[in-house]
C-alpha positions in Angstrom: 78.0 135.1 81.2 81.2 133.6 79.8 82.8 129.9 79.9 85.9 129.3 80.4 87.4 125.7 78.8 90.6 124.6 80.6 92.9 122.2 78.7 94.1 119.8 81.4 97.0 118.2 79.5 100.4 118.8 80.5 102.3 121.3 78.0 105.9 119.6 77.7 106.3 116.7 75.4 105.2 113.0 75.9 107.8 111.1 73.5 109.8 110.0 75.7 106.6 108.0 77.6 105.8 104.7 76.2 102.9 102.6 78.3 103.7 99.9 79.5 103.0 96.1 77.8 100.0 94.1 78.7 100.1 91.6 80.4 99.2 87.9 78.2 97.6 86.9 81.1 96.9 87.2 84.6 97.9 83.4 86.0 100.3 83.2 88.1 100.6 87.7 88.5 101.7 89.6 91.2 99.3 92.5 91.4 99.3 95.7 93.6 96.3 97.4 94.2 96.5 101.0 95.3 93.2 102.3 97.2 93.2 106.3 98.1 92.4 105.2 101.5 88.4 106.1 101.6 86.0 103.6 102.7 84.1 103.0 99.6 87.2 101.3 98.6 87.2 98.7 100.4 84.4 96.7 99.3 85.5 96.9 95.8 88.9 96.1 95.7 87.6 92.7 98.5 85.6 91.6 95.4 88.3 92.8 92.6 91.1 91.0 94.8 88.2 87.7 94.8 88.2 88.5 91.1 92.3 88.2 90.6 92.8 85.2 92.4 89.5 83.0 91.7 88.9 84.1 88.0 91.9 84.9 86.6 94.9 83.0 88.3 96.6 85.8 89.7 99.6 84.4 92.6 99.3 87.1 94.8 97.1 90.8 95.3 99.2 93.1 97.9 96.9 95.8 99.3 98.6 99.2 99.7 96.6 102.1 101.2 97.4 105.7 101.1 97.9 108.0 104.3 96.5 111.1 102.4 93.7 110.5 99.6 94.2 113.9 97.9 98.1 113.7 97.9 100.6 111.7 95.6 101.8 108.2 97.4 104.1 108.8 100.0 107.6 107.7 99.7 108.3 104.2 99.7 104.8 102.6 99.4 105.8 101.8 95.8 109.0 100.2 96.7 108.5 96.8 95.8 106.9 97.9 92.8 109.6 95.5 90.9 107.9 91.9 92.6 104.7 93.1 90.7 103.4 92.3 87.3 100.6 95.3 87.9 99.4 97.8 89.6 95.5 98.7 89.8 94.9 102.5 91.3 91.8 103.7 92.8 89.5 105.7 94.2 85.8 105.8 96.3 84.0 107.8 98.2 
C-alpha cells in the first residue's frame, strides 16, 4: 500500500497579497459575519454576535448567510463589504 501526500497550496506567487491590518479595537466596529448557511451555525455566531456587542463594543454585527454551503458567496452578498471593519467566516455542521 502506498500514500499519496497532496500539497494544497496554490502554485502561482503570493507577493502581491498582503493581509489585511488588525483592527486596534473592536468599539464602535462594523462586523460581518458570514455563516455557510448550516444549522450548527446558528447558535454560535447568536453567542459570538452577544460576544461583539456586549464584550467588546462593536456598533453593529450584519448576519449574511450563504444559499449554497459548498459553493463560493454568491454575487453581491459581499457588497457592502466597504461599511464593515471585519468580516468573521464560518462553518457548522
Amino acid at each position: 500500500m502506498s500514500l499519496e501526500i497532496l500539497d494544497p497550496t496554490h502554485e502561482g506567487s503570493s507577493v502581491a497579497f498582503q493581509a489585511a491590518a488588525r483592527l486596534a479595537s473592536l468599539e464602535g466596529a462594523h462586523i460581518a459575519v458570514l455563516s455557510n448557511g448550516k444549522k450548527g451555525t446558528i447558535p454560535f455566531f447568536n453567542a459570538l454576535e452577544r460576544e461583539l456587542i456586549e464584550t467588546h463594543g462593536a456598533a453593529t454585527v450584519t448576519r449574511l448567510t450563504k444559499m449554497n454551503y459548498s459553493a463560493p458567496a454568491e454575487a453581491g452578498l459581499l457588497d457592502d463589504a466597504q461599511r464593515w471593519n471585519a468580516l468573521v467566516a464560518g462553518i457548522g455542521d
